[in-house]
N, CA and C atoms as a LAMMPS dump frame, in Angstrom:
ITEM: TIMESTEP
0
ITEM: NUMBER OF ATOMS
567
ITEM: BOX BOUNDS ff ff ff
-5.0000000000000000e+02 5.0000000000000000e+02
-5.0000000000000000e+02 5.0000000000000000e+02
-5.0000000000000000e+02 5.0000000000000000e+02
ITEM: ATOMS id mol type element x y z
1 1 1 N 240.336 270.328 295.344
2 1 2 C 239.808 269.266 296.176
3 1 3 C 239.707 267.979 295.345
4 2 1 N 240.117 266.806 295.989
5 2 2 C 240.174 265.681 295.172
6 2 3 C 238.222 265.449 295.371
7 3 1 N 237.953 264.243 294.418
8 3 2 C 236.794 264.012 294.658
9 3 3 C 236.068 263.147 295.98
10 4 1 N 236.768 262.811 296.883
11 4 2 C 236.212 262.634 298.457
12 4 3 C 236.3 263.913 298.911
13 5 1 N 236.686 265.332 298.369
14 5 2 C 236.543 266.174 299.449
15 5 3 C 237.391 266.681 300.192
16 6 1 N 238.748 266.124 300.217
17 6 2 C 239.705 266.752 301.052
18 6 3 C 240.287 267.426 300.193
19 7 1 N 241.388 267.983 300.795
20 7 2 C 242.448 268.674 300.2
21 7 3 C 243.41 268.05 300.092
22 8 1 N 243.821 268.389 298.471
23 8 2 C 245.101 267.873 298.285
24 8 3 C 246.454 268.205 298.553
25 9 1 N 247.469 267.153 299.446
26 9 2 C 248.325 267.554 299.862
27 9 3 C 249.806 267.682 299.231
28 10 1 N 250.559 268.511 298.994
29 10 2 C 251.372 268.491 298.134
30 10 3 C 252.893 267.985 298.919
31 11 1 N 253.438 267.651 298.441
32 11 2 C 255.169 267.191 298.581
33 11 3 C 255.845 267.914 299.955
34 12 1 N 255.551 269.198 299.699
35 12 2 C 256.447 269.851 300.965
36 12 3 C 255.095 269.909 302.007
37 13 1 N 254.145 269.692 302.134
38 13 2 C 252.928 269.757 303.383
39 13 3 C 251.969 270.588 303.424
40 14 1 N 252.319 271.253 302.63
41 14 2 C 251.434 272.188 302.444
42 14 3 C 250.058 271.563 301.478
43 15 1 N 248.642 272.855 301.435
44 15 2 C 247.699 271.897 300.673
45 15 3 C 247.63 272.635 299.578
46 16 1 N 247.431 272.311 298.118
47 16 2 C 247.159 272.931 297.227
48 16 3 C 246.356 274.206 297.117
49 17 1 N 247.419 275.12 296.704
50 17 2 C 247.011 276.994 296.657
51 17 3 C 247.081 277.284 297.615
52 18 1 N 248.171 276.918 298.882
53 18 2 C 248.615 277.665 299.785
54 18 3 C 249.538 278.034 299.545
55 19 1 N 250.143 278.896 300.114
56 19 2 C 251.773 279.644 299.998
57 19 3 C 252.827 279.04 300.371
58 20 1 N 253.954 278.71 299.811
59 20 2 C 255.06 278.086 300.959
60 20 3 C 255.22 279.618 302.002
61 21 1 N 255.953 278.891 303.23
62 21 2 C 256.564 280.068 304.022
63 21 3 C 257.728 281.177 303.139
64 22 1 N 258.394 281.229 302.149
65 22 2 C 258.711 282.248 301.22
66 22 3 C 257.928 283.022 300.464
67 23 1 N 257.118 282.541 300.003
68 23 2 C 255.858 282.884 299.362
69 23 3 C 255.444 283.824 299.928
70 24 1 N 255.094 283.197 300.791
71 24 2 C 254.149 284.307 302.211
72 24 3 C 255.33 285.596 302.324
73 25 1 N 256.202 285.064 302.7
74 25 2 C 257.063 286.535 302.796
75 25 3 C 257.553 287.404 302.191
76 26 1 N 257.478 287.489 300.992
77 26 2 C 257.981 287.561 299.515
78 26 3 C 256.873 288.846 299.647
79 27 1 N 255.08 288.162 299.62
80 27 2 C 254.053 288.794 299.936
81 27 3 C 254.129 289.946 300.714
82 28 1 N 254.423 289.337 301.972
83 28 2 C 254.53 290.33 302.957
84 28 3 C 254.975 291.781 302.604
85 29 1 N 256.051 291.625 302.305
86 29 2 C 257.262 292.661 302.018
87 29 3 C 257.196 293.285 301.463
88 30 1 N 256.56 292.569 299.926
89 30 2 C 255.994 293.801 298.723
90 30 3 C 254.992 294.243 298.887
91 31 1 N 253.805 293.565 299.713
92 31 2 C 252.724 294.65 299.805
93 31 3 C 253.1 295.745 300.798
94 32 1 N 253.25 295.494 301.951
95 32 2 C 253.933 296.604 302.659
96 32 3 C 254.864 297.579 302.42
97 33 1 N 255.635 296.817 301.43
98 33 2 C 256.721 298.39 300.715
99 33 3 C 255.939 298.977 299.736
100 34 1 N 254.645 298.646 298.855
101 34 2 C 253.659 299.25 298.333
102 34 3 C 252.862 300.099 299.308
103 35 1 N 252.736 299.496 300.098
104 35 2 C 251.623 300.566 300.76
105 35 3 C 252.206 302.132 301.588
106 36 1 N 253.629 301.659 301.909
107 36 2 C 254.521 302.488 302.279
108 36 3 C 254.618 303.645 301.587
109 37 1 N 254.487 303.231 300.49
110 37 2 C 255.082 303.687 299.579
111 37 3 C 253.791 304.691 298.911
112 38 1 N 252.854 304.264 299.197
113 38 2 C 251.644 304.581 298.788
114 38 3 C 251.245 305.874 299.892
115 39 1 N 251.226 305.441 301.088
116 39 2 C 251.164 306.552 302.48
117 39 3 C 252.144 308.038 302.11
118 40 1 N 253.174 307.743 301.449
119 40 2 C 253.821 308.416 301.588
120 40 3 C 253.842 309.593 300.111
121 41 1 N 253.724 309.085 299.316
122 41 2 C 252.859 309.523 298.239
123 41 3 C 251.508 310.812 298.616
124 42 1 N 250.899 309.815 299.449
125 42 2 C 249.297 310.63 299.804
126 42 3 C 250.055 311.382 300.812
127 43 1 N 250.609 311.518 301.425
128 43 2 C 251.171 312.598 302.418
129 43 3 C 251.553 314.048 301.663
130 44 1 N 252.501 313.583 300.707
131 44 2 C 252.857 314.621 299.62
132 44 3 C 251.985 315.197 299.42
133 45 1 N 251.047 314.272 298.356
134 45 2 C 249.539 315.127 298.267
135 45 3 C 249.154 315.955 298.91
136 46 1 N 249.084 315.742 300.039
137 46 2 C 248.438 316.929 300.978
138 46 3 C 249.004 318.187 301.669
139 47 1 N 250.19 317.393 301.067
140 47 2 C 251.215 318.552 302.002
141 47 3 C 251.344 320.109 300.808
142 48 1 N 251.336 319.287 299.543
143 48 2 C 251.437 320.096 298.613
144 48 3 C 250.352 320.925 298.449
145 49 1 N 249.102 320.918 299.088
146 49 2 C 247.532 321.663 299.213
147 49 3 C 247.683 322.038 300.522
148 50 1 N 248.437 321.399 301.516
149 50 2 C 247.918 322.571 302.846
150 50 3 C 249.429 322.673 303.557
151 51 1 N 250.206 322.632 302.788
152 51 2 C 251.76 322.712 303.482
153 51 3 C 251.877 324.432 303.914
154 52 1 N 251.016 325.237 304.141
155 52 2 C 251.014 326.313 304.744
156 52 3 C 250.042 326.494 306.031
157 53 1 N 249.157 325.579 305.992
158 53 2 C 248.1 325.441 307.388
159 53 3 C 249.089 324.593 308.243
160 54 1 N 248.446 325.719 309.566
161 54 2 C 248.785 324.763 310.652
162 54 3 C 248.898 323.322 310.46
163 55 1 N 248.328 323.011 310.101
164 55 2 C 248.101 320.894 310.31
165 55 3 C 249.08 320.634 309.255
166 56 1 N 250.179 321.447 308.819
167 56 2 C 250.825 320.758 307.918
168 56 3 C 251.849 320.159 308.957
169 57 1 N 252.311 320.525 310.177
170 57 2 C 253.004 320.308 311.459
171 57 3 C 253.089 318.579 311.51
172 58 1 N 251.672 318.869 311.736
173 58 2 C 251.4 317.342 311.839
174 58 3 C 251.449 316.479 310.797
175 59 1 N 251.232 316.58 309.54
176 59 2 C 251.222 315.39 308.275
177 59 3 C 252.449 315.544 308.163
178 60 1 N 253.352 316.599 308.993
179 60 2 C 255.148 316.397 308.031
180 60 3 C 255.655 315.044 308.973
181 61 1 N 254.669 315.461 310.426
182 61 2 C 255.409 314.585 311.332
183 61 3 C 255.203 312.807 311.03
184 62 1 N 253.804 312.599 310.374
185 62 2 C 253.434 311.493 309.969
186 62 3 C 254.117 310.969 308.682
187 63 1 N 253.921 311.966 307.536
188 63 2 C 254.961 311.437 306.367
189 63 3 C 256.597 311.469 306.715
190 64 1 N 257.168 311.711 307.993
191 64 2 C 258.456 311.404 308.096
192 64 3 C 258.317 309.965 308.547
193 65 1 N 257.704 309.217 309.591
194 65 2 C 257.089 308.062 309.438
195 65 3 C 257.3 306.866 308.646
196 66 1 N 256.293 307.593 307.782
197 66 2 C 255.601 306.74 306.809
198 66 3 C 257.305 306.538 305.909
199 67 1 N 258.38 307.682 305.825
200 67 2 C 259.873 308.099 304.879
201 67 3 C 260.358 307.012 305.282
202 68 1 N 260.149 306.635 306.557
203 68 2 C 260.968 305.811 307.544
204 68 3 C 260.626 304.414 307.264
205 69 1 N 259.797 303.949 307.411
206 69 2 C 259.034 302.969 306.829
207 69 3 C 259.632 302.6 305.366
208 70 1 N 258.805 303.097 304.672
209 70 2 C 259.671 302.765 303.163
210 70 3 C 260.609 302.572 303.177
211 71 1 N 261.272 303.457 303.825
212 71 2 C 262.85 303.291 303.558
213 71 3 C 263.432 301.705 304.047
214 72 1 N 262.752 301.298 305.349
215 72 2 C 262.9 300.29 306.031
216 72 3 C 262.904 298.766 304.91
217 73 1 N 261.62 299.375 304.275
218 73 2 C 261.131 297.975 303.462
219 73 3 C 262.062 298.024 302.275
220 74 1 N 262.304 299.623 301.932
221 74 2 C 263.503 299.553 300.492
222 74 3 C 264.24 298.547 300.72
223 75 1 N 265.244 298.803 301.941
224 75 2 C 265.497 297.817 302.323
225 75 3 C 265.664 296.037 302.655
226 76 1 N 264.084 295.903 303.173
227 76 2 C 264.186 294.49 302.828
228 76 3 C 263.659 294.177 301.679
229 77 1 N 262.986 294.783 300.819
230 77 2 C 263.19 294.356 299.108
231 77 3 C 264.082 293.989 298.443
232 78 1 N 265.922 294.781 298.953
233 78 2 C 266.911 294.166 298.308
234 78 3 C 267.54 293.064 299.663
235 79 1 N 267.073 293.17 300.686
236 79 2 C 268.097 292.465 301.131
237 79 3 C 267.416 290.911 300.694
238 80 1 N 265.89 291.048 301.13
239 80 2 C 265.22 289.146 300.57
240 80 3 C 264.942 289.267 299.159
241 81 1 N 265.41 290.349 298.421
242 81 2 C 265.205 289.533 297.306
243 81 3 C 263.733 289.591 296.771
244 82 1 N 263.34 290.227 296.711
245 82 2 C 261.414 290.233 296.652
246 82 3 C 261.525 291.118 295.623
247 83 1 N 260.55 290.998 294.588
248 83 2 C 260.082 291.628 293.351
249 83 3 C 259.257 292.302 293.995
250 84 1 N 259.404 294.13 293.931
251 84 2 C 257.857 295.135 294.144
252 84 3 C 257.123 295.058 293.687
253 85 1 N 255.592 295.618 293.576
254 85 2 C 255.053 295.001 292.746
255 85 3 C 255.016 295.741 291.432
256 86 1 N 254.523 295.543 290.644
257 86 2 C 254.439 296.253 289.263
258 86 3 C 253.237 297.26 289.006
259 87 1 N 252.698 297.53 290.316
260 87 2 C 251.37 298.578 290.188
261 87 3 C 252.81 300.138 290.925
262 88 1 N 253.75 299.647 291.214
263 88 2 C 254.25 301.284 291.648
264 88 3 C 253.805 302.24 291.354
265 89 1 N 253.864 302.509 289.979
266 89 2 C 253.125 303.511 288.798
267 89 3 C 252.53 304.348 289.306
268 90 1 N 250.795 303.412 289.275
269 90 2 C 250.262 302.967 289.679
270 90 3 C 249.794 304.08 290.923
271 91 1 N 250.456 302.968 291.986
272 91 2 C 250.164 303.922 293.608
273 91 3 C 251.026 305.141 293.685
274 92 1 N 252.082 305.541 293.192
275 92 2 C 252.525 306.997 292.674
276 92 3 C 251.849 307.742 292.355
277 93 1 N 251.022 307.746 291.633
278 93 2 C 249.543 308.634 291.235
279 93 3 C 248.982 308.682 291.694
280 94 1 N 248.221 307.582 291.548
281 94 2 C 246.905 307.41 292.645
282 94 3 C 246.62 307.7 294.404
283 95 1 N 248.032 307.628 294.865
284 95 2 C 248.649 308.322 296.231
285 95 3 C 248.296 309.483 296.313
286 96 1 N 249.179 310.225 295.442
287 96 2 C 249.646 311.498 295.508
288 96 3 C 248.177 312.403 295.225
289 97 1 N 247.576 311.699 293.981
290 97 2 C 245.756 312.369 294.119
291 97 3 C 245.122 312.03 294.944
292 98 1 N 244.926 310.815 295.846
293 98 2 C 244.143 310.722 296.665
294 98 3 C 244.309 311.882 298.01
295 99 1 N 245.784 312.24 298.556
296 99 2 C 246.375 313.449 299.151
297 99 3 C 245.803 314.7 298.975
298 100 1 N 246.097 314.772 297.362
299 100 2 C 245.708 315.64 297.069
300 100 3 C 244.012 316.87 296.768
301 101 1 N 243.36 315.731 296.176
302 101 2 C 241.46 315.373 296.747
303 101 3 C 241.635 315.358 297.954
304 102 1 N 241.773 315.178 298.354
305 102 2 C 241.256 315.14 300.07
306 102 3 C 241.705 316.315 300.376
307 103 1 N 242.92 316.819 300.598
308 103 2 C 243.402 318.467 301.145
309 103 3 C 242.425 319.275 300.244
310 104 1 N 242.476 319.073 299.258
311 104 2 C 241.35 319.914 298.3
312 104 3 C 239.765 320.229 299.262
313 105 1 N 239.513 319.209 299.234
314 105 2 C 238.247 319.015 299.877
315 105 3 C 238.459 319.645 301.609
316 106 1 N 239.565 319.705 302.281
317 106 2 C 239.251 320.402 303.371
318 106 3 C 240.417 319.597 304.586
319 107 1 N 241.028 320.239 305.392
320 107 2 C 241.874 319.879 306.678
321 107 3 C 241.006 318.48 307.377
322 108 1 N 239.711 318.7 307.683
323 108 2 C 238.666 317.504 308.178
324 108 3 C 238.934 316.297 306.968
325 109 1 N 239.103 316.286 306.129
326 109 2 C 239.014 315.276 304.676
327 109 3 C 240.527 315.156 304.598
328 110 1 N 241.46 315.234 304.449
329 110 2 C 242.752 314.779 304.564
330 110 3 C 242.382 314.336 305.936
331 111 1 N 242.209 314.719 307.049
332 111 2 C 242.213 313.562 308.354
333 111 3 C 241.471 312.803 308.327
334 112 1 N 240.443 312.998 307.446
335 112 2 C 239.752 311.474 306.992
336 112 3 C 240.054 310.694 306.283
337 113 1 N 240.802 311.2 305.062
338 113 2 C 241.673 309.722 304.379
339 113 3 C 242.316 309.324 305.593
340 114 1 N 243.355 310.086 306.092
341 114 2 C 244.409 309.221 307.468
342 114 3 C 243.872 307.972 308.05
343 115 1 N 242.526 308.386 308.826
344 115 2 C 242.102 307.686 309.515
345 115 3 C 241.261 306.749 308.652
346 116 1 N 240.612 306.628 308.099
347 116 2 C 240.773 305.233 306.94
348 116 3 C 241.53 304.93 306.618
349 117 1 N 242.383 304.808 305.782
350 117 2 C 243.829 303.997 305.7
351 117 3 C 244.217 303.651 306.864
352 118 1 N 244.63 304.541 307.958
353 118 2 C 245.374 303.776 308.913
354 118 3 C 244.573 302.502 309.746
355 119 1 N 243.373 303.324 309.371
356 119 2 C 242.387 301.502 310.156
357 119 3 C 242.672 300.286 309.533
358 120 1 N 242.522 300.451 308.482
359 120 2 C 242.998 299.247 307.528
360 120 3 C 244.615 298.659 307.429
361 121 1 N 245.324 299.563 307.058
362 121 2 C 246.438 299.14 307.654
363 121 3 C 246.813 298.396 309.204
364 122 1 N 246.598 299.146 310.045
365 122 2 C 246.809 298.568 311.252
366 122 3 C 245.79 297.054 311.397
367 123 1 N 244.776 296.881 310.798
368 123 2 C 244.436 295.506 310.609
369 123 3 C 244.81 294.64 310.218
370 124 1 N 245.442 295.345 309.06
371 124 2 C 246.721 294.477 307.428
372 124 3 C 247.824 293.713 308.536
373 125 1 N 248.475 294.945 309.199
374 125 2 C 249.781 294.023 309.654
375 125 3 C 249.787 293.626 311.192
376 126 1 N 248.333 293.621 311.707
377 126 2 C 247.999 292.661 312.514
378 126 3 C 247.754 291.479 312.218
379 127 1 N 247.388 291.345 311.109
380 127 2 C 246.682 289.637 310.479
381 127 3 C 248.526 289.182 310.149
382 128 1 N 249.195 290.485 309.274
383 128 2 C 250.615 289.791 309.349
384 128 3 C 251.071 289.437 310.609
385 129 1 N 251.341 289.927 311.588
386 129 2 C 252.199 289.549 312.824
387 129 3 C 251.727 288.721 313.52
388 130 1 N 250.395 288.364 313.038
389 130 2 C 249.556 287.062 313.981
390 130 3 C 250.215 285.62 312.848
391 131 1 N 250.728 285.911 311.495
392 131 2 C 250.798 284.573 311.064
393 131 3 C 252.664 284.516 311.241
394 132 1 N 253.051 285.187 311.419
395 132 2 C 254.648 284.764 311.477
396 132 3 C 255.233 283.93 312.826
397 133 1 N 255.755 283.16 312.675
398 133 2 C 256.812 282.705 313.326
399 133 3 C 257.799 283.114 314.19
400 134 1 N 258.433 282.575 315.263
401 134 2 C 259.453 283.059 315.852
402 134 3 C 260.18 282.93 314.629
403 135 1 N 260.568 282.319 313.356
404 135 2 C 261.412 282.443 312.867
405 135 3 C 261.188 283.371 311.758
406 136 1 N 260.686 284.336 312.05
407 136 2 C 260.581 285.476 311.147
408 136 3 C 259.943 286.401 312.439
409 137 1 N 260.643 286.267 313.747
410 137 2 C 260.432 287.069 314.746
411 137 3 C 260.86 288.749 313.962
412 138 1 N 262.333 288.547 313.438
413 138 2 C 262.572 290.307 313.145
414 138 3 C 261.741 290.949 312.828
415 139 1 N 261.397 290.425 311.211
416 139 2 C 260.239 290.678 310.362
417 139 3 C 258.838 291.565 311.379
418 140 1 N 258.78 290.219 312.02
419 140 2 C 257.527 290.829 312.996
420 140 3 C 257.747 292.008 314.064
421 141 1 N 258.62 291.949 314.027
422 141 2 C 258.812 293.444 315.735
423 141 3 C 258.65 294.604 314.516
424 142 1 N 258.96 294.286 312.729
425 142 2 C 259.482 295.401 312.157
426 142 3 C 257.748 295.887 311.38
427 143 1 N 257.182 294.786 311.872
428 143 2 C 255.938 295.162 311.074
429 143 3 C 254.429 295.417 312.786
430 144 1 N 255.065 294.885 313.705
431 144 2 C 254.408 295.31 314.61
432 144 3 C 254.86 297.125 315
433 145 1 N 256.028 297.155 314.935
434 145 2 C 256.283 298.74 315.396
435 145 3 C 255.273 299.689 314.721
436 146 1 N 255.882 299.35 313.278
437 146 2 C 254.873 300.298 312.365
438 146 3 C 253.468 300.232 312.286
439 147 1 N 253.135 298.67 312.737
440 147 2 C 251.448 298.904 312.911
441 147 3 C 251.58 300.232 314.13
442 148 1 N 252.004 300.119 315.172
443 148 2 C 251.684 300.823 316.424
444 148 3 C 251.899 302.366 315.886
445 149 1 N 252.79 302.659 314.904
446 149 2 C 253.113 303.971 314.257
447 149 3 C 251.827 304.493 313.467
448 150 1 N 251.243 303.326 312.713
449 150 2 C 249.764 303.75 312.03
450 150 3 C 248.775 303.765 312.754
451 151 1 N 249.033 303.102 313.941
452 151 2 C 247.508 303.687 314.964
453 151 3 C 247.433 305.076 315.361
454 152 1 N 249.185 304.719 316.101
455 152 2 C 248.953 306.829 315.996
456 152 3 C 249.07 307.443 315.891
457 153 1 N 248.784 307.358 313.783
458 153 2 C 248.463 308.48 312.652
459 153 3 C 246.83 308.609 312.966
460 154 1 N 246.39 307.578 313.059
461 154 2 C 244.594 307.144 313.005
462 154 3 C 244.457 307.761 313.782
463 155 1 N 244.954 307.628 315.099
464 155 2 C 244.498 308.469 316.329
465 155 3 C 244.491 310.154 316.112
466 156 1 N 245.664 310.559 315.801
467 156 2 C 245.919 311.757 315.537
468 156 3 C 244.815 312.237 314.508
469 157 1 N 245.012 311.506 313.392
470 157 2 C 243.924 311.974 312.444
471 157 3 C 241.961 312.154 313.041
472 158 1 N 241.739 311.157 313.806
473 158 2 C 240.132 311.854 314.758
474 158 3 C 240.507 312.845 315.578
475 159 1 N 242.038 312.837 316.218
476 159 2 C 241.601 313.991 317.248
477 159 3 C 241.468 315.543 316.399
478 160 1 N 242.291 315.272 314.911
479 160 2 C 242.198 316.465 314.114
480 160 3 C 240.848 316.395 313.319
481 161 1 N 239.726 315.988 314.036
482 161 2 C 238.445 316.176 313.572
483 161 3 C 237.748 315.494 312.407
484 162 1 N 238.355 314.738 312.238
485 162 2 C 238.498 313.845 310.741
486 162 3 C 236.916 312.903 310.94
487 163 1 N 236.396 312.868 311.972
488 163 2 C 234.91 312.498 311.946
489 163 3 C 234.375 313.637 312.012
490 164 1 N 234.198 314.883 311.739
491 164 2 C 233.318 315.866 311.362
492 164 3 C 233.669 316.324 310.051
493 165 1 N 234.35 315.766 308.867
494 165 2 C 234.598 316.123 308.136
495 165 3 C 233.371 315.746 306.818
496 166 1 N 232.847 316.644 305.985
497 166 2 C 231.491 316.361 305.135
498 166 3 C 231.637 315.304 304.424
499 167 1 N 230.686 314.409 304.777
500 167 2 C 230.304 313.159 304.102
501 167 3 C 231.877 312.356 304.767
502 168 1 N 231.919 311.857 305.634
503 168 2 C 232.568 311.009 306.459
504 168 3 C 232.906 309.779 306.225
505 169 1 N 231.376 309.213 306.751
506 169 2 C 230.788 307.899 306.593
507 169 3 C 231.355 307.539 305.19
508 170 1 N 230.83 307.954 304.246
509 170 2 C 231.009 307.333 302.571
510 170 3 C 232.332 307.383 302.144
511 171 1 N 232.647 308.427 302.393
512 171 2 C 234.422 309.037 302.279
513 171 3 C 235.314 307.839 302.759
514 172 1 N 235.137 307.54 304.244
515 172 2 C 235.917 306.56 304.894
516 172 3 C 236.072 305.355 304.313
517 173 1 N 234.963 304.773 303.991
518 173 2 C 234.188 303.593 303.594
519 173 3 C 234.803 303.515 302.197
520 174 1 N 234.808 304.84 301.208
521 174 2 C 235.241 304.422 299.9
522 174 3 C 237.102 304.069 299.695
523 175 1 N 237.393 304.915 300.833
524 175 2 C 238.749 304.804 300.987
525 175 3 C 239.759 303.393 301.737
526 176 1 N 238.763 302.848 302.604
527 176 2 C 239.148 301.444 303.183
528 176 3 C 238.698 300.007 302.266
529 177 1 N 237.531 300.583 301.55
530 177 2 C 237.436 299.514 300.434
531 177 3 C 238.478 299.589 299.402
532 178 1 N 239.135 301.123 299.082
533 178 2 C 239.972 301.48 297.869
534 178 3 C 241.427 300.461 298.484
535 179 1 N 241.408 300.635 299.88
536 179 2 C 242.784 300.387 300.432
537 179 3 C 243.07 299.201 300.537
538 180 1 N 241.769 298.371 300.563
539 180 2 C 241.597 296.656 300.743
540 180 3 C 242.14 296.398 299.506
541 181 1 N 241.653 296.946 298.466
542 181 2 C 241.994 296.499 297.248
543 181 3 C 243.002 296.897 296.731
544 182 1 N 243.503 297.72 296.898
545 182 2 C 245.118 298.018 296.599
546 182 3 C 246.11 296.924 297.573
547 183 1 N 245.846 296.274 298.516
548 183 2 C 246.469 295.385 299.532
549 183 3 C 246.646 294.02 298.59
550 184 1 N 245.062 293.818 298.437
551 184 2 C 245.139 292.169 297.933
552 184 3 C 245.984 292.761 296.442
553 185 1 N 245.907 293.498 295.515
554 185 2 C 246.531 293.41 293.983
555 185 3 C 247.813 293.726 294.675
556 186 1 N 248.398 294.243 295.527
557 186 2 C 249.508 294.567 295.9
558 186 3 C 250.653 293.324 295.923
559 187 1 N 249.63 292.591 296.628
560 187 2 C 250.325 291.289 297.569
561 187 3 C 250.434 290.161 296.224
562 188 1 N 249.652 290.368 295.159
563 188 2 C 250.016 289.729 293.841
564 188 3 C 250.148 289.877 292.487
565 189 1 N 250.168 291.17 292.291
566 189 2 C 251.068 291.486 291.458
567 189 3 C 252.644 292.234 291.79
């Protein structure tokens, strides 16, 4: 802020420490092929602890999804050109244990990670598809579909009991704060 208080406006129109429109999309792309990438990870996890229970039916049907997805964004990572981010590592691990803790902990607790993450997500790329442009219409049908794909994982995941699962409340809560914050470091590093 200059010293009257406004914001300073820079050359192309934008105001100082905003994003150009590349910027922003650059963003877009890599956090979402992180998080993709991350879903799909924690799917493993779980599949690898309850890939013999019934409900493995269902997480194969969601981590094919989530295969689909990634694959989508693999995709536009090389086609725009966007650096992933450098936490991959990172959410490779931390995925695959969070999957994995949770199936540990019980069929109710893997549908409770689901349904945390997918709340958050489906918020993530609502705030995306509310800021794009007709001229990044594709982009948007490709990040609205998959929101509608993570609602109904979320959905699926309560009807598989994932609010009666022990200690819920805190569980959910630690996992949508974990997920917020894997979003924002996502989106910049």
């Amino acid at each position: 802020m200059s010293k009257t208080n406004k914001p300073i406006e820079q050359r192309d129109g934008t105001l100082h420490g905003d994003l150009s429109h590349d910027q922003m999309i650059d963003r877009f792309i890599r956090v979402d092929h992180a998080g993709e990438y991350g879903a799909a990870r924690i799917y493993q996890g779980q599949l690898a602890v309850l890939g013999a229970k019934p409900i493995a039916g269902q997480i194969r049907q969601m981590a094919a999804k989530e295969q689909a997805h990634l694959e989508r964004f693999d995709a536009l990572i090389a086609e725009r050109r966007v650096r992933p981010t450098v936490l991959t590592p990172l959410w490779d691990v931390a995925g695959f244990a969070l999957g994995t803790a949770t199936a540990l902990m019980g069929e109710k607790a893997a549908m409770a990670c689901t349904a945390a993450i997918e709340e958050v997500i489906t918020e993530h790329y609502d705030r995306q598809a509310e800021q794009l442009g007709d001229d990044e219409s594709a982009l948007r049908d490709v990040i609205t579909e998959f929101r509608d794909d993570e609602e109904k994982h979320r959905l699926t995941a309560l009807a598989q009991g994932a609010e009666s699962a022990p200690g819920y409340a805190v569980m959910s809560e630690v996992i949508k704060r974990g997920s917020r914050l894997a979003i924002w470091l996502s989106e910049r590093l």
